[in-house]
ROTIKOL-825600 format. One record per residue (C-alpha): residue number from 1; residue in three letters; x, z negated, y negated. Coordinates in nm, 3 decimals. Layout:
! residues N
NODE    nr   rest         X         Z         Y
NODE   NUM    Ala         X         Z         Y
...
//
This chain:
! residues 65
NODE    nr   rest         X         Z         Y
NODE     1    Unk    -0.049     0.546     0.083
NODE     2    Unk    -0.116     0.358     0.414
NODE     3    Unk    -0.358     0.180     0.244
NODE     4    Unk    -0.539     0.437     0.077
NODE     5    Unk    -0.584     0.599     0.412
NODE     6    Unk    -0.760     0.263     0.564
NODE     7    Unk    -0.993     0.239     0.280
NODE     8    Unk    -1.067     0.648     0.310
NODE     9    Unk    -1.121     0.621     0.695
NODE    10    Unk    -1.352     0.286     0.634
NODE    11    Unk    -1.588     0.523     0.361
NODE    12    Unk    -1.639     0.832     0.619
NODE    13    Unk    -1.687     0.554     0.906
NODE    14    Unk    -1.957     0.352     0.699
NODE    15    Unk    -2.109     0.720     0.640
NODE    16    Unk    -2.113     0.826     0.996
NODE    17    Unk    -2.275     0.480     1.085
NODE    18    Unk    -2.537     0.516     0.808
NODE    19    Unk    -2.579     0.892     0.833
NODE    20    Unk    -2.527     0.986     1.187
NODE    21    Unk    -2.337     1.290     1.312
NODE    22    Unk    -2.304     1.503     1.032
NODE    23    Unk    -2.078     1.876     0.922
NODE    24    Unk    -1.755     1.808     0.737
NODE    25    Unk    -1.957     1.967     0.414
NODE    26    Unk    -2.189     1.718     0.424
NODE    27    Unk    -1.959     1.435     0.456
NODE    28    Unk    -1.715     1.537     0.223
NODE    29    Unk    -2.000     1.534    -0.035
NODE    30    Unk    -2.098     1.180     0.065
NODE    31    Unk    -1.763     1.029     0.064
NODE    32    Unk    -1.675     1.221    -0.242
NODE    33    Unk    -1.271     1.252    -0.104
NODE    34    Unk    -1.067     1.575    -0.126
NODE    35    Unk    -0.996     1.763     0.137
NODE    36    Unk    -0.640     1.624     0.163
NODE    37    Unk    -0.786     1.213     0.181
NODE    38    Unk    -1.078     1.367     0.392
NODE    39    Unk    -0.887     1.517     0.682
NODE    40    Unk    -0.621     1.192     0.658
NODE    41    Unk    -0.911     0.978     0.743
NODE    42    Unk    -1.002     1.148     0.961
NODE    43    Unk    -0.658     1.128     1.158
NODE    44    Unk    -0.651     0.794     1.150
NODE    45    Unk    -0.997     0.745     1.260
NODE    46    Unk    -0.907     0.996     1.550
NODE    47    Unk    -0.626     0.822     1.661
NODE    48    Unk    -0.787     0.482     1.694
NODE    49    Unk    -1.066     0.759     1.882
NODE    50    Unk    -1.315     0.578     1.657
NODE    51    Unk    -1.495     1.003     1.561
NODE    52    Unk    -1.505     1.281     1.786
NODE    53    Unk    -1.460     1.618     1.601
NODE    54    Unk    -1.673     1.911     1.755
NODE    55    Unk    -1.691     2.280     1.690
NODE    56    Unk    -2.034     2.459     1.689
NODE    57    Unk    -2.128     2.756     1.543
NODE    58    Unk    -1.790     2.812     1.345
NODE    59    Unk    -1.883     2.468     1.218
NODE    60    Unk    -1.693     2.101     1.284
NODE    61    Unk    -1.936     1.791     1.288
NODE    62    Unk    -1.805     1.483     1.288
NODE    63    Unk    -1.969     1.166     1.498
NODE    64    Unk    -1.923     0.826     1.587
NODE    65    Unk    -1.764     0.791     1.941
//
């Protein structure tokens, strides 16, 4: 499962680099992961405080620190 998790986290990173700050909507759609394998990647890439998560407008975009 650890794994899985790496490889998610490396997808919505490589999208963030390509794409630039984007909402989660959007990025779910490009990384085509459930919400479940979404929001894991994106604890791991918060803990290594790779993303910053921000609220805005009852939305949450997600960027590259």
């Amino acid at each position: 499962m650890v794994e899985i998790i790496g490889i998610n986290a490396g997808k919505v990173w490589t999208a963030l680099s390509e794409g630039g700050c984007q909402n989660v909507k959007d990025l779910k759609k490009a990384v085509k992961l459930t919400d479940k394998d979404l929001y894991a990647a994106f604890g791991w890439l918060a803990r290594e405080h790779k993303i910053s998560l921000i609220e805005e407008d009852k939305e949450v975009y997600v960027s590259l620190k």
